[in-house]
Each structure stands twice: as C-alpha cells, then as structure tokens.
TIRO-2110 file (N, C-alpha, C; in Angstrom, 1 decimal):
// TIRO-2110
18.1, 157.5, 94.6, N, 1, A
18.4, 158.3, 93.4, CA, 1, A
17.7, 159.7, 93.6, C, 1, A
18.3, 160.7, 94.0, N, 2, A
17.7, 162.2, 93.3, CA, 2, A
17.8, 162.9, 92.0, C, 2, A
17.2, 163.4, 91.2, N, 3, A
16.9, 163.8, 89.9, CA, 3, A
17.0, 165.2, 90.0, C, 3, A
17.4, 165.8, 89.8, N, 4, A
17.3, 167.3, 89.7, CA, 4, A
17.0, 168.0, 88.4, C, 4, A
15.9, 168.6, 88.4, N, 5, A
15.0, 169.3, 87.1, CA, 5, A
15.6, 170.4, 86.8, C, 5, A
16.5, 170.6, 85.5, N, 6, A
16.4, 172.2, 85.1, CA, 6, A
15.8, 173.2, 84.9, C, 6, A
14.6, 172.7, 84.9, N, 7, A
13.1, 173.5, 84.7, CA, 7, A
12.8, 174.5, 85.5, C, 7, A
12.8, 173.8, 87.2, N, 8, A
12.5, 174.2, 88.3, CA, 8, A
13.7, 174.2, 89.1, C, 8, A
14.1, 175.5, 89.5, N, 9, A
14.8, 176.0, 90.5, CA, 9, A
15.0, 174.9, 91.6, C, 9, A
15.6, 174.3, 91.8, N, 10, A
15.6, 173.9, 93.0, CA, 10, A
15.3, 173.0, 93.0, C, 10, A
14.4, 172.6, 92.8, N, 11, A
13.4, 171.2, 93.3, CA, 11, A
14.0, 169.8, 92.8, C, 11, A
14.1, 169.3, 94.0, N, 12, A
14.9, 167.8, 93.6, CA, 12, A
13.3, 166.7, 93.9, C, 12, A
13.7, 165.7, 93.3, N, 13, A
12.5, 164.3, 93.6, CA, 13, A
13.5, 163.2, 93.4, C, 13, A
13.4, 162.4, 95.0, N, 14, A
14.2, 161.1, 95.3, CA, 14, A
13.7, 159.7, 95.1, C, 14, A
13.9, 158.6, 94.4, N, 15, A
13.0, 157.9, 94.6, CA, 15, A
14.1, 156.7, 95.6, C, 15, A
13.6, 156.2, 95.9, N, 16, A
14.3, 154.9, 96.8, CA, 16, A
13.4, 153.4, 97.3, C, 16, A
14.0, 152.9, 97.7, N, 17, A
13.5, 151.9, 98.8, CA, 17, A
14.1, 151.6, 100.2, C, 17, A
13.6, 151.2, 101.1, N, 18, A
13.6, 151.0, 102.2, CA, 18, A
13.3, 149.8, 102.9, C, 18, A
14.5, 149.0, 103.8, N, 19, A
13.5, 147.3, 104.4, CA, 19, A
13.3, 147.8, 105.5, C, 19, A
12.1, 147.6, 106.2, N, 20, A
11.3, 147.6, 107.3, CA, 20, A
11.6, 146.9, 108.5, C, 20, A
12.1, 147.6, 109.5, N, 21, A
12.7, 146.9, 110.5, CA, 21, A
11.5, 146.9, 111.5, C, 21, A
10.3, 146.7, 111.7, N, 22, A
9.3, 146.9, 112.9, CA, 22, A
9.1, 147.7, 113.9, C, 22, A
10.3, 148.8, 114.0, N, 23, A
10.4, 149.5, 114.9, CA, 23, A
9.4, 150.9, 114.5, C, 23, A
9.7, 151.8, 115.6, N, 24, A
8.6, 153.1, 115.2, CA, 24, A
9.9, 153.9, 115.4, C, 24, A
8.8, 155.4, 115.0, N, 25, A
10.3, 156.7, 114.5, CA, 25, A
11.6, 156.5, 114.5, C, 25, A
11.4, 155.9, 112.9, N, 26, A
12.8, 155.4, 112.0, CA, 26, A
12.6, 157.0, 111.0, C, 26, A
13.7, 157.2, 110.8, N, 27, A
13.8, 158.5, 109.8, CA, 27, A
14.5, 157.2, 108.9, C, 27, A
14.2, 157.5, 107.8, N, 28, A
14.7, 157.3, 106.0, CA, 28, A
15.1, 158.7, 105.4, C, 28, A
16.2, 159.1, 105.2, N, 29, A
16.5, 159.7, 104.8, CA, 29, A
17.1, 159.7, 103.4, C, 29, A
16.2, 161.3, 102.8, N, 30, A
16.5, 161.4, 101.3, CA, 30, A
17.5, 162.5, 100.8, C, 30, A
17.9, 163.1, 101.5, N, 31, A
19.0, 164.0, 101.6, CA, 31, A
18.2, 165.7, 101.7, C, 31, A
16.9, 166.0, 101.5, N, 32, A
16.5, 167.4, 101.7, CA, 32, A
14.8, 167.0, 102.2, C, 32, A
14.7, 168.1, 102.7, N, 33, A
13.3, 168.5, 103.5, CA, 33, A
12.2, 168.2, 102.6, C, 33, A
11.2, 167.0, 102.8, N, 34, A
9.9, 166.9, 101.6, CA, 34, A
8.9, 167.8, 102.1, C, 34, A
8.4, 167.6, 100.4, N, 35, A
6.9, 168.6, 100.7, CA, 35, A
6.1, 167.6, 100.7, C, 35, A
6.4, 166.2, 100.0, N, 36, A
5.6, 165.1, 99.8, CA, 36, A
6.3, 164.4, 99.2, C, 36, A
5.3, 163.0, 100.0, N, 37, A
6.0, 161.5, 100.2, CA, 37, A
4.8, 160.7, 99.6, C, 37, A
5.5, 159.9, 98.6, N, 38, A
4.7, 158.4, 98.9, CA, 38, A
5.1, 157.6, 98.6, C, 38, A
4.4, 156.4, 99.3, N, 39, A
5.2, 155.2, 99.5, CA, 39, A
4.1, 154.3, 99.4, C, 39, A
4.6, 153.1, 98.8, N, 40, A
4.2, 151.9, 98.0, CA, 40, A
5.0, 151.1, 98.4, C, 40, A
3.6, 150.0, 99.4, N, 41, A
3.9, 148.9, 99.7, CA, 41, A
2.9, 147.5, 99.1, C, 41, A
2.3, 147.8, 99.9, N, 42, A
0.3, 147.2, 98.7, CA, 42, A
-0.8, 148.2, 99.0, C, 42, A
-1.7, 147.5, 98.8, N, 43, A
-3.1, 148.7, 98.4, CA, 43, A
-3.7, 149.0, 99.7, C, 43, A
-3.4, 148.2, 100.7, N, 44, A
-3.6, 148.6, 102.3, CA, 44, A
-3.0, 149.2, 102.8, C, 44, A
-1.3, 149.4, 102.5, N, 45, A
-0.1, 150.2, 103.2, CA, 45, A
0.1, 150.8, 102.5, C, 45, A
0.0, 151.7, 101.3, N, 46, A
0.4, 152.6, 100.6, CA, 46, A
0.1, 153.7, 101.1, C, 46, A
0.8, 155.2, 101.4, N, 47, A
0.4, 156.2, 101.5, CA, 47, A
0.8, 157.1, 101.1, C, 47, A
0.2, 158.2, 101.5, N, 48, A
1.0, 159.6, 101.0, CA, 48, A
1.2, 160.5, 102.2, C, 48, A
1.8, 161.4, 102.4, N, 49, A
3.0, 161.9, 103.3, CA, 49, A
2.6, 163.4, 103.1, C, 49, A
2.4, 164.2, 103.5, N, 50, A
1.8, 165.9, 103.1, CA, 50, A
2.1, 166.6, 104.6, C, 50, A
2.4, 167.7, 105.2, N, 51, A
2.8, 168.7, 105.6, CA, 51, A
1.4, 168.2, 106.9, C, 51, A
1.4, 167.8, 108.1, N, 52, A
0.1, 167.5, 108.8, CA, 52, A
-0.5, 166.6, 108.7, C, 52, A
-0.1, 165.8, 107.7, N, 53, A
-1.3, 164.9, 107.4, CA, 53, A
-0.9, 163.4, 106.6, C, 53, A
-0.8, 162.2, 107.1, N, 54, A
-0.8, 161.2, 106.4, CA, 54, A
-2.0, 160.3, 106.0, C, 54, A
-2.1, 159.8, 104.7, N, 55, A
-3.6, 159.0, 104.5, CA, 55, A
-3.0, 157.8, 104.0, C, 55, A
-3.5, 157.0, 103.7, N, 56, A
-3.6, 155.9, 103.0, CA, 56, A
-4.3, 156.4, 101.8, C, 56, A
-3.0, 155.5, 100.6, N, 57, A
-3.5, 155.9, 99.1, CA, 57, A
-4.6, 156.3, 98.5, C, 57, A
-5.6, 155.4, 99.3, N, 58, A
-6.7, 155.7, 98.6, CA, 58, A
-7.7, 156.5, 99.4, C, 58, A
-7.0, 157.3, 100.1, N, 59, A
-6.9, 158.1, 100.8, CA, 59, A
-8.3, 158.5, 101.9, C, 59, A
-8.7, 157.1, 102.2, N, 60, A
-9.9, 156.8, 103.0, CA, 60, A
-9.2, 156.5, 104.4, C, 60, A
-8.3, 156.4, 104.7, N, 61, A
-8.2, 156.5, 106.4, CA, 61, A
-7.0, 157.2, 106.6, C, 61, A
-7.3, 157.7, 107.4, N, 62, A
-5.3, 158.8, 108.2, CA, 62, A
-5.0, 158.0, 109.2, C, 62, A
-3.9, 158.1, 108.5, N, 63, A
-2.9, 157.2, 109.4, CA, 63, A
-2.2, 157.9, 110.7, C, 63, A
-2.6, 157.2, 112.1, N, 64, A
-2.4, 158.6, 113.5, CA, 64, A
-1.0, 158.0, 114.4, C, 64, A
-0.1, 157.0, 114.0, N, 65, A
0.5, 155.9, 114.4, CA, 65, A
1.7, 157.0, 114.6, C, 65, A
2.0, 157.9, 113.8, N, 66, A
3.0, 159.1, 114.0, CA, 66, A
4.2, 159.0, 112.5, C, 66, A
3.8, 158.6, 111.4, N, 67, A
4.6, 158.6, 110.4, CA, 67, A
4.6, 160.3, 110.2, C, 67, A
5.3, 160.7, 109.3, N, 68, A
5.2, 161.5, 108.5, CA, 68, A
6.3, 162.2, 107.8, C, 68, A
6.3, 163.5, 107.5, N, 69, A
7.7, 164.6, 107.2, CA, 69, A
8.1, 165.2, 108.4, C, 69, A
9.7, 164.4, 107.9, N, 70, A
10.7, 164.9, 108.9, CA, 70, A
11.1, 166.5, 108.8, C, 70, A
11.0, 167.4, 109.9, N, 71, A
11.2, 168.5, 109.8, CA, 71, A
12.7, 168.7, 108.8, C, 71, A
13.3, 168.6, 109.1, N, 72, A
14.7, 168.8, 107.6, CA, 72, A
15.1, 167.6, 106.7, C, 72, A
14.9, 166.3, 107.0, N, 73, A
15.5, 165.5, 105.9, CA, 73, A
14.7, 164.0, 106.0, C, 73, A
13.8, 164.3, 105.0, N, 74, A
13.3, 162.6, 104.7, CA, 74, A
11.8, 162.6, 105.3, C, 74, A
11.4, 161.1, 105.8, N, 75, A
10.2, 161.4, 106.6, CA, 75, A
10.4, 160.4, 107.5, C, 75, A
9.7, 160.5, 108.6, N, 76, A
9.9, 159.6, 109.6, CA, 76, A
8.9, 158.1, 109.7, C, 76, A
8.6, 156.8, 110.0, N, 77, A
7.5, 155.8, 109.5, CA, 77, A
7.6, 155.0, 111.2, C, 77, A
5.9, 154.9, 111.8, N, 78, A
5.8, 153.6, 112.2, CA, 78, A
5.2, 152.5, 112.0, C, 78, A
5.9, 151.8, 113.0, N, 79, A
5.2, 150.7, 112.1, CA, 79, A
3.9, 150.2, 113.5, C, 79, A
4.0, 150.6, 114.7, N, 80, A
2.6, 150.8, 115.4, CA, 80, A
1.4, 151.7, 115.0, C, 80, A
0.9, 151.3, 114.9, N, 81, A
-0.6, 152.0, 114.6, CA, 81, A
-0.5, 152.0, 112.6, C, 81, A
0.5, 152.5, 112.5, N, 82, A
0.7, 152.8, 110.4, CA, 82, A
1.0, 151.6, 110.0, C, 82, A
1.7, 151.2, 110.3, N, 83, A
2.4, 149.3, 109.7, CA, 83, A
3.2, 149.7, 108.1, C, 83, A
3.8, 151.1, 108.3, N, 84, A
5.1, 151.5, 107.9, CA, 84, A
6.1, 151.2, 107.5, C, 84, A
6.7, 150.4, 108.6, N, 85, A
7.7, 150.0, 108.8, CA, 85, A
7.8, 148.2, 108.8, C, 85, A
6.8, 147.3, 108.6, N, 86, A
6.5, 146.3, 108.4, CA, 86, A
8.0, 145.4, 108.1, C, 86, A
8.3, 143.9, 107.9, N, 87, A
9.4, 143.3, 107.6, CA, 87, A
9.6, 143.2, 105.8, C, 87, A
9.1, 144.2, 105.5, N, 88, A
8.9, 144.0, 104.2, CA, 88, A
10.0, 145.1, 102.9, C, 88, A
10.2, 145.5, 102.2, N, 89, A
10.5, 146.4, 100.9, CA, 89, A
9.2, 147.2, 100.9, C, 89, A
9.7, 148.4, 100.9, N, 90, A
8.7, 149.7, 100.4, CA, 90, A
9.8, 150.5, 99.5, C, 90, A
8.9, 151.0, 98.7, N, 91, A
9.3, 152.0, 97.3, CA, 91, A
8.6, 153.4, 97.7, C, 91, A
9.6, 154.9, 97.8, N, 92, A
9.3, 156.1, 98.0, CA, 92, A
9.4, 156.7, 96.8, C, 92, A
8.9, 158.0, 96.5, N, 93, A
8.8, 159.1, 95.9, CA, 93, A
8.9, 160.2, 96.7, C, 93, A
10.0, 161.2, 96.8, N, 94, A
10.0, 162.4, 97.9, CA, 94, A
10.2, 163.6, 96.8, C, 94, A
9.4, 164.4, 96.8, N, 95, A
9.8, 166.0, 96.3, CA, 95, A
10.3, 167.0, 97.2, C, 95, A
11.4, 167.4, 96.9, N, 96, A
11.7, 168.5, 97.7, CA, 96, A
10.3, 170.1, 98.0, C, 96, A
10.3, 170.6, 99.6, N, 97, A
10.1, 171.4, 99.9, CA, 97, A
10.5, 172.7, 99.0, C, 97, A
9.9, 173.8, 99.7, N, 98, A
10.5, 174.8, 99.4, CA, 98, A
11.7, 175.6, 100.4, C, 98, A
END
C-alpha cells in the first residue's frame, strides 16, 4: 500500500509485507527510492534501514550482512549475517527519499 500525503510534496510512505526466502540480496520493492526503512519481524530482527547504515531496532548492533537502501527502488535484505530474509513474514514501513 502507498499513501500519498497532500501536506508534503511528494513524499509517499509504503507499508507492506514480505515472505522470506533465505537467500541474500533480494530487493523488495516499493515502487520509489527510500530515505528510510523499517521492518518488523521480532525484537531480535527488527530494524531500521537509513542511507549507510542498518541497526537493529533497538538500535544496539549494525547489521554488516549487506541489507540496506536500494539505490532507486525499495531496499535490498540478507538473510547471511542480518537474518532478513529468514522463512518467516516481515512487515515494512518505507518513506520516500527526496
């Protein structure tokens, strides 16, 4: 689902879900370039997605496994080293870039 705000120019926020196939750099795509991602799986795998930089929600370890924002559309998740992409349902939140 994308939502588009009259408020703000431009700016769309997608939410979705995604099943986790175990593999690594899987793009999920949301239809436009994020500035920020997060995703909710549980309180171990949850993260957030930022321009260089992925953490875990509670934002006590970076995740180096190679997840992140896809340069033009969505973000990319592994499931080596991040456990991203797990056999499981994950729930996103993506804001559009500028």
């Amino acid at each position: 689902m994308v939502l588009n705000n009259p408020r703000v120019s431009k700016r769309r926020i997608a939410t979705g879900t995604y099943r986790g196939d175990t593999t690594d750099d899987r793009q999920i795509l949301v239809g436009f370039k994020c500035a920020l991602v997060i995703l909710v799986y549980s309180a171990a795998r949850s993260a957030i997605m930022l321009p260089g930089k992925v953490v875990t929600i509670d934002m006590v370890t970076e995740l180096v496994g190679g997840s992140g924002l896809h340069a033009t559309d969505g973000f990319t998740v592994y499931n080596t080293g991040d456990d991203l992409n797990l056999a499981v349902d994950y729930y996103y939140l993506a804001t559009e870039a500028d």
